[in-house]
C-alpha positions in Angstrom: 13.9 -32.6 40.8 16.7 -31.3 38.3 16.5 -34.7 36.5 12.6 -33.7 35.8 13.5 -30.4 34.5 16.1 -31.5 32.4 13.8 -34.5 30.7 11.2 -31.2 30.6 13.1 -29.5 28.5 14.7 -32.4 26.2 11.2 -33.2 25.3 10.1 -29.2 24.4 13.1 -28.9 22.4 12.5 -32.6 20.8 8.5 -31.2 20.0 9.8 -27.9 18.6 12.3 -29.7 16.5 9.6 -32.0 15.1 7.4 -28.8 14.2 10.4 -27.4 12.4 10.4 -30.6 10.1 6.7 -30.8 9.2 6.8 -26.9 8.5 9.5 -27.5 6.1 8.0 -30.5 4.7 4.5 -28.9 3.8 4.1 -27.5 0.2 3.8 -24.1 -0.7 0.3 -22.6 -1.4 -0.4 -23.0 -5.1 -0.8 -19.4 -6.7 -3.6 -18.8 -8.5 -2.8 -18.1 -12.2 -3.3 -14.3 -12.6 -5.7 -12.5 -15.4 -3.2 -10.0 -16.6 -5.9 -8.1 -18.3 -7.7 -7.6 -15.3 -4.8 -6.5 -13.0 -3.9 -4.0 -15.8 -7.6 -2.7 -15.8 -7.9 -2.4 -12.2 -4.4 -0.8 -12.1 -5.8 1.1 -14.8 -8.9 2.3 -13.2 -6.8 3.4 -9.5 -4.5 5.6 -11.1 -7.4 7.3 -13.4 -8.9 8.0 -9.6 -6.0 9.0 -8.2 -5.0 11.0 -10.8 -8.9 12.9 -10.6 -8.6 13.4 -7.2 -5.1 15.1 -7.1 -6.3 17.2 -10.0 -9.3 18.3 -7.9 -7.4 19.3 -4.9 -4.6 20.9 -6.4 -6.9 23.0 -8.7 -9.6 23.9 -6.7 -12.0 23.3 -9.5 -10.0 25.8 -12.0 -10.4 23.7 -15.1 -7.9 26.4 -17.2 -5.4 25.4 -14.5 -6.7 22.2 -14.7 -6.3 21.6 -18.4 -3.0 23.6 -18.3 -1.4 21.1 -15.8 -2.9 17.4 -17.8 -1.3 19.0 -20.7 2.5 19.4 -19.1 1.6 15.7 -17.2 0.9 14.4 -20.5 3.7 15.9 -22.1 6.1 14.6 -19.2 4.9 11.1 -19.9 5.5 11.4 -23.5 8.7 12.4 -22.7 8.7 16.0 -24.1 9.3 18.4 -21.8 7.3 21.3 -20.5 7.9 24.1 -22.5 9.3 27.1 -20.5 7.0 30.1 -20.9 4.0 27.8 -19.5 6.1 27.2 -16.4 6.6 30.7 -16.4 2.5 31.5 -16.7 1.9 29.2 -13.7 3.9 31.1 -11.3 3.4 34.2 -12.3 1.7 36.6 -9.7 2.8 38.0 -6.4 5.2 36.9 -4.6 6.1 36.6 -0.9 9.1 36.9 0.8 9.5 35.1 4.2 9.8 37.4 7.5 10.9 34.7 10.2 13.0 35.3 13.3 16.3 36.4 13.8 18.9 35.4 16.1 20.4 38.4 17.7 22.1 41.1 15.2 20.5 39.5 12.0 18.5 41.9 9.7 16.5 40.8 6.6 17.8 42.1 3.4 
């Protein structure tokens, strides 16, 4: 009976080593050439939507917010940096300070 499960086993590991060969033997999938033009179009065309979509959720459909924050992405890309007073416009406003818990003996400020 052991002599049956021993030849059981030589011949699964003798199949699995075969396998192993032909998979190493078989070519590699050919790659189709690629249009560059088109991948930079469609590349192209997903970051123009992503780019409309962030703008319309972050500005709730302020266009002078809108406008003001395409002109300091367009000047980061450029590779001039935002110019501080417009920084200073977009936050301006009311602030809030945070009132959270305290462990025992802590008082806010």
């Amino acid at each position: 009976m052991m002599q049956t499960i021993f030849e059981r086993e030589y011949r699964r590991e003798k199949q699995l080593e075969v396998n192993r060969r032909l998979e190493l033997q078989k070519k590699p999938p050919k790659e189709k050439p690629r249009d560059e033009a088109k991948v930079q179009q469609e590349l192209k065309k997903t970051l123009d939507e992503v780019e409309e979509k962030f703008f319309q959720a972050v500005t709730d459909g302020d266009e002078e917010t809108r406008a003001m924050l395409q002109q300091r992405a367009q000047n980061v890309n450029d590779g001039n940096d935002a110019e501080p007073e417009n920084c200073l416009k977009a936050m301006s406003g009311k602030t809030y300070q945070w009132k959270g818990q305290y462990s025992k003996g802590e008082t806010s400020n």
